[in-house]
N, C-alpha and C positions, 0 to 999 in steps of 0.2 A: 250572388250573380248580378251584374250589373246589365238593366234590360233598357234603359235611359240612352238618350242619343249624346252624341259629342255638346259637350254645354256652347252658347253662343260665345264668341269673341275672345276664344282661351286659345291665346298664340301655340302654333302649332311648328314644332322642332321637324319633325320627318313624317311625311306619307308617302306609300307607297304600296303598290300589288306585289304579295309574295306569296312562297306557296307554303299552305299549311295542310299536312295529311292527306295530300295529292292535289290541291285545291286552291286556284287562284285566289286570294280575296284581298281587301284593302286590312293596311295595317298602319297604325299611326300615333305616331309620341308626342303627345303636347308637353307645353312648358309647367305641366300641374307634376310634370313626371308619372304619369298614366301613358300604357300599352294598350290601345285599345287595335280590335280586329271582328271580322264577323264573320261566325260560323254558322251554323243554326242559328246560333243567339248572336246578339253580340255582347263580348265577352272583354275584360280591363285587369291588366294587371298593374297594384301601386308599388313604385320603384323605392321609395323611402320607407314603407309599411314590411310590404310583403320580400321583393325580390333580394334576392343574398347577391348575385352575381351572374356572369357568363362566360361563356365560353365558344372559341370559334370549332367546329367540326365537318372540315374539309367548305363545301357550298353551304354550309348551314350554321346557324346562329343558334345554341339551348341557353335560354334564359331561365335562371335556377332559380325557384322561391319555394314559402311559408306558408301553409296556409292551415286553417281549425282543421283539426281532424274532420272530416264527413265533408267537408266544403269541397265544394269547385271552385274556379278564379272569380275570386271578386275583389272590387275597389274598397271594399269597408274593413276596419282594423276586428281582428281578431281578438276572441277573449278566450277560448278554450284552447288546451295543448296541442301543439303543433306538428305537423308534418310536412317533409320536402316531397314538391314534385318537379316537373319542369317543362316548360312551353317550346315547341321547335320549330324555327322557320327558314326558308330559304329564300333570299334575295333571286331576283329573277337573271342580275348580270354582278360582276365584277363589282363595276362600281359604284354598287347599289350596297355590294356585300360590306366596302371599305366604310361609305359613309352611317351605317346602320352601326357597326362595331365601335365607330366613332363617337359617333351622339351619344350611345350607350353607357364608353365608356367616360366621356367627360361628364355625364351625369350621375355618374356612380361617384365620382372624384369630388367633387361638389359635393356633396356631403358631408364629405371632412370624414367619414369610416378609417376606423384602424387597418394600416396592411399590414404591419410586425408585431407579434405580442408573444409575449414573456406568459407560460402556462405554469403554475404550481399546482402539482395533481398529490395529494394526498391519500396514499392505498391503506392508512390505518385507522383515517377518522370514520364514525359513524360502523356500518354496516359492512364495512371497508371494499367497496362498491366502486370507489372514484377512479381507479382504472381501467375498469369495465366503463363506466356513463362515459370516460374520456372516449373512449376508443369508438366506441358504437353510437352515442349521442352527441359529442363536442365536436369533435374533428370533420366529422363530416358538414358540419354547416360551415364550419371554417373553412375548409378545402374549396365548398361550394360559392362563398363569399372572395377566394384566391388569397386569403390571408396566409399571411408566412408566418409559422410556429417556432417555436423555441420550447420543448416541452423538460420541466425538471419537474421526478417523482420525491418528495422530500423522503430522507434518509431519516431521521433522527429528529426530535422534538425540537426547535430553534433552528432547525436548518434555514428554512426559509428566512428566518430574520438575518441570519448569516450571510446567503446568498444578497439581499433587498442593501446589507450596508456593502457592500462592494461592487455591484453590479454598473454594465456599464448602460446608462439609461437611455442613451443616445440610439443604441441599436432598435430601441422598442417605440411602439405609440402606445402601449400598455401594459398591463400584467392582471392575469386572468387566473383567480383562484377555484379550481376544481377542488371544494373542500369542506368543511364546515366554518364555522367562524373563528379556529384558535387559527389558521394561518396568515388569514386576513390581518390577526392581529400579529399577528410573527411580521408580515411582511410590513405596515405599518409604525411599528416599533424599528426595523431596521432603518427600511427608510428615513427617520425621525435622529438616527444616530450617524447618520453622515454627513461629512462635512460641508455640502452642499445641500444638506435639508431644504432649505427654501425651493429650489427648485425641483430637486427630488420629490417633494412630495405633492406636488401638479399634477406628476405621472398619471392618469384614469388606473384606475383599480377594479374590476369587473367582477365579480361572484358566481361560479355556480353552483347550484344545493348537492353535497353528495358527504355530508358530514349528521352527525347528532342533531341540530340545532336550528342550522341555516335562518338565525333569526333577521341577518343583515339582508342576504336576497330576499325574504319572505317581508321584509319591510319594502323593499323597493318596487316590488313586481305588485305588491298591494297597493303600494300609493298611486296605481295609474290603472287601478283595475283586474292586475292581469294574474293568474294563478301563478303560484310560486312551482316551476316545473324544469328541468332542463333546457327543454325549446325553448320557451319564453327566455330564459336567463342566458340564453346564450346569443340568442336572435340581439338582445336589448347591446350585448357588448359590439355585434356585428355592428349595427346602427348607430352607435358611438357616442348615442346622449350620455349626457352625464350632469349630476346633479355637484354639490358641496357638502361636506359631511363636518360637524364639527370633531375636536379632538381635546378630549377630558386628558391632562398630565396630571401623575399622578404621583406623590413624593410620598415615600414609607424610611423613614430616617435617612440612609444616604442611596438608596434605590431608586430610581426613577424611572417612570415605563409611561406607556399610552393606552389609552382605552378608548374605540370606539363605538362596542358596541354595550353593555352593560358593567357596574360592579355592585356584588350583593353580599350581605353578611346577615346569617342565621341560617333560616329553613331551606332557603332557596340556595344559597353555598353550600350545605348541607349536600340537599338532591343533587346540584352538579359536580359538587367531588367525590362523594361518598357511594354515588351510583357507576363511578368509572369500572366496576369489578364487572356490571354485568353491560359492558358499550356492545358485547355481540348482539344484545337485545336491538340497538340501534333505538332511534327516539322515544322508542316504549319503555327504555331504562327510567328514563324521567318521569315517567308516571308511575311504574311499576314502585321505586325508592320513593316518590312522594305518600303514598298509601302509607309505606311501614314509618315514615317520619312523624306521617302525622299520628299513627297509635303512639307511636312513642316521645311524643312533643317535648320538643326544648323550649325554653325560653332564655333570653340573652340581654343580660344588663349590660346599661351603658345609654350613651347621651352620642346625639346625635346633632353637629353644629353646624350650620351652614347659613351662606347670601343667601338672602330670601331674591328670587325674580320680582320685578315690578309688577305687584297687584296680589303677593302675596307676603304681605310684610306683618301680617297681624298673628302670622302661624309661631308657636314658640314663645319662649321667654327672652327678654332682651340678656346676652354674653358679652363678651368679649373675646377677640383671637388669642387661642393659646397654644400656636403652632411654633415654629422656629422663625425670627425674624425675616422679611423678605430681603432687607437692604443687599447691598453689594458686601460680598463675602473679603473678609480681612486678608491681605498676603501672605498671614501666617497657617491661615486655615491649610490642613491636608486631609481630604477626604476624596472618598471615590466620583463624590460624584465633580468636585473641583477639575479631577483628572480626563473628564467627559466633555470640558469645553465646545469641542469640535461640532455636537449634536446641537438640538434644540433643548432649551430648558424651560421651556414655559411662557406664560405670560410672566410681564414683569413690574405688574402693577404690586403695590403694599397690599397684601392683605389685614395687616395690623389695623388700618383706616376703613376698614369695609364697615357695614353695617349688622354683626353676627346676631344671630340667635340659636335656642337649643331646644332641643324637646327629649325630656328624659325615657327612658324605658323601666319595666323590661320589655323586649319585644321580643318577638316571634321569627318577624322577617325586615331588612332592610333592606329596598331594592333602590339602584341609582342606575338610571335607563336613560341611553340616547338617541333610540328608534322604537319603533311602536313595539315592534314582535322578538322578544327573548328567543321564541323557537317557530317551527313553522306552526304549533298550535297551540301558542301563549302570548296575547298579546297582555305583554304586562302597562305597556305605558300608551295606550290611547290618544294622550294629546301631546305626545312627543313629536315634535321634529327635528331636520336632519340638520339644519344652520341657523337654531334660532339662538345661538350662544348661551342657550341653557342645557342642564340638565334635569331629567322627570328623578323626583325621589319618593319611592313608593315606601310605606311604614303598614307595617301589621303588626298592632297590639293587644295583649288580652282580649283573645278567643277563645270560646271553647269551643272542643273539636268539630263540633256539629254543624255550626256557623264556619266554622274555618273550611271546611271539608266545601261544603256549597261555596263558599269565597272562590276557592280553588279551583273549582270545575266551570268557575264561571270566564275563567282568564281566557278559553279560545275566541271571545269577544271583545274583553276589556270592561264587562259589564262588573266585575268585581270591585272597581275603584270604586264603585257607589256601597258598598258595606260601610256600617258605620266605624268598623273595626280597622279602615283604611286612612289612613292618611295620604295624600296627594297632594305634591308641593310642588312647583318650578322653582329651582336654585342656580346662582351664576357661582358659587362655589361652595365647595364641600371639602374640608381640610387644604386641598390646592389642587384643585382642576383649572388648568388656563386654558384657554380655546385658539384652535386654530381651523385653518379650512383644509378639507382635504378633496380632492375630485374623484368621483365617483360614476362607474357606467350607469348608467337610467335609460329608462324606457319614458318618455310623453307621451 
């Protein structure tokens, strides 16, 4: 609750007497984009922070907003999960009522907010939950905000990647995943395979938790503070920040796909495919198969080669690249992936010329991370970020279980990467990941 007077010399857009709850009182919009009025108290709502939108109702003006559970209206950003309420006023004439709807709404527009957005609602990730949070958590603050939907429930595994290479982009300011993180990368991947890649993939890409994992909003909603929750994740697409995300390509003989949020091999591949039997579980599968993996411990030979990042060049033994040539592929070549021109293929630098090293195994687990949080309660890569043209490669070697077990339970922090049994490296490539940007809803 804001009990503070109007600050000195902050340009003021509209004042005026209207009536709130039978009661004349002054109301007034400065240029900070702050509602303030006095009731009892005097009270401020923030138009960037808090409020979704408005609406006219007959003599009257309801301006819909955000705010903490437990709160009343106040000027200060919220950190805990949210709820809609709404303020209602009436202009005292006419043309009182034209210029208040006016202000309002060019200040809403200023913003730059999404009005069209392309929704993916997935009813079979996770807990299979995502058309219920749609229906009773998403839609409503959208509605409230007067954003126009476009909603597609995906059919089929690849759907969305299907829908993201054909779609016509023009119709949308975004696309809004109601999902876990495999549609995100459905939709990602398509995008990345039309002919118009470059600017297909500009699009803003939005997140909300309603999958197994949700490591990608659980990275975003954290890096500003903010609980990883439906309201928050859906309030952040209203508001239309949006960050850069890089994008790991990724070449397995003539296959090529994209990755933005993790790739692992061992323990942790393991738990995520080997637990798909019991996903009714919903996120607790991941724990519940990590328990019986770790009684049952693998371990996994094999060498591990990659670009070391700047400042960690001393990790590993000096190699050399021993992938497929990068140059420009011969006229006679016929392969699937020659046939794919149309998409993106990567960066197009020699990897031949890079600076390689290796570090042998066996290992346990290899993890390659491009955001902090694998899931909403593993934060595997701590000093990841989201465009710093690297990627985090996390190594778990020769542990026993006892140590392993405490490693593990250490990750809803990221305090684990201090184990001596961890290796923690910054890489600019690992067999052929090239970077690109991609745009991303954020919360500031």
């Amino acid at each position: 609750m804001d009990q503070g007077g109007q600050p000195e010399n902050l340009s003021t857009l509209l004042s005026d007497r209207v009536l709130v709850n039978g009661t004349v009182v002054p109301l007034t919009f400065t240029g900070d984009g702050k509602l303030r009025w006095t009731g009892k108290d005097q009270r401020c709502l923030t138009m960037e922070k808090e409020v979704l939108g408005f609406a006219l109702e007959g003599t009257r003006i309801r301006v819909k907003y955000a705010v903490e559970k437990g709160d009343g209206i106040c000027c200060l950003g919220n950190r805990g999960d949210l709820v809609r309420q709404s303020f209602v006023f009436e202009p005292l004439s006419d043309d009182s009522l034209r210029l208040w709807s006016q202000k309002l709404r060019d200040y809403i527009d200023s913003l730059g907010r999404p009005k069209r957005l392309l929704v993916f609602v997935n009813p079979y990730g996770g807990k299979k939950s995502a058309t219920k949070i749609f229906s009773e958590d998403v839609k409503p603050y959208l509605e409230d905000a007067d954003v126009q939907i476009t909603v597609i429930e995906t059919k089929h595994q690849l759907h969305a990647k299907e829908v993201a290479k054909t779609l016509d982009l023009s119709k949308y300011d975004g696309i809004v995943c109601v999902s876990g993180d495999g549609i995100l990368v459905e939709v990602v991947n398509g995008l990345l395979e039309r002919e118009d890649w470059a600017a297909a993939i500009k699009i803003p890409i939005g997140m909300v938790p309603a999958g197994t994992g949700n490591g990608m909003v659980k990275s975003l909603l954290d890096a500003v503070g903010q609980p990883c929750s439906t309201s928050n994740a859906i309030l952040a697409v209203i508001r239309g920040h949006k960050c850069s995300l890089d994008v790991a390509t990724i070449l397995q003989g003539e296959t090529r796909f994209f990755s933005v949020l993790m790739l692992a091999w061992g323990l942790i591949a393991d738990i995520d495919i080997e637990s798909e039997k019991y996903r009714w579980m919903g996120s607790a599968r991941l724990d519940f198969y990590a328990l019986q993996r770790l009684l049952h411990l693998r371990h996994y030979n094999g060498c591990v080669s990659f670009v070391p990042a700047p400042g960690f060049e001393d990790y590993g033994e000096p190699t050399g690249y021993h992938g497929e040539p990068t140059s420009e592929e011969s006229p006679t070549e016929e392969n699937s992936v020659k046939t794919q021109r149309h998409g993106y293929h990567g960066s197009d630098f020699k990897l031949e010329n890079k600076h390689w090293r290796t570090i042998s195994g066996p290992f346990i687990s290899v993890w390659l991370h491009n955001v902090p949080w694998g899931s909403e309660d593993c934060m595997a890569a701590p000093k990841a970020k989201f465009s710093d043209g690297c990627l985090d490669l996390i190594m778990v070697r020769d542990s026993p279980k006892l140590p392993l077990l405490s490693l593990m339970s250490k990750m809803n922090d990221g305090s684990h990467v201090k184990s001596p049994h961890v290796t923690y490296i910054k890489v600019s490539s690992l067999n052929e990941p090239g970077m690109i940007l991609l745009t991303f809803f954020y919360t500031r």
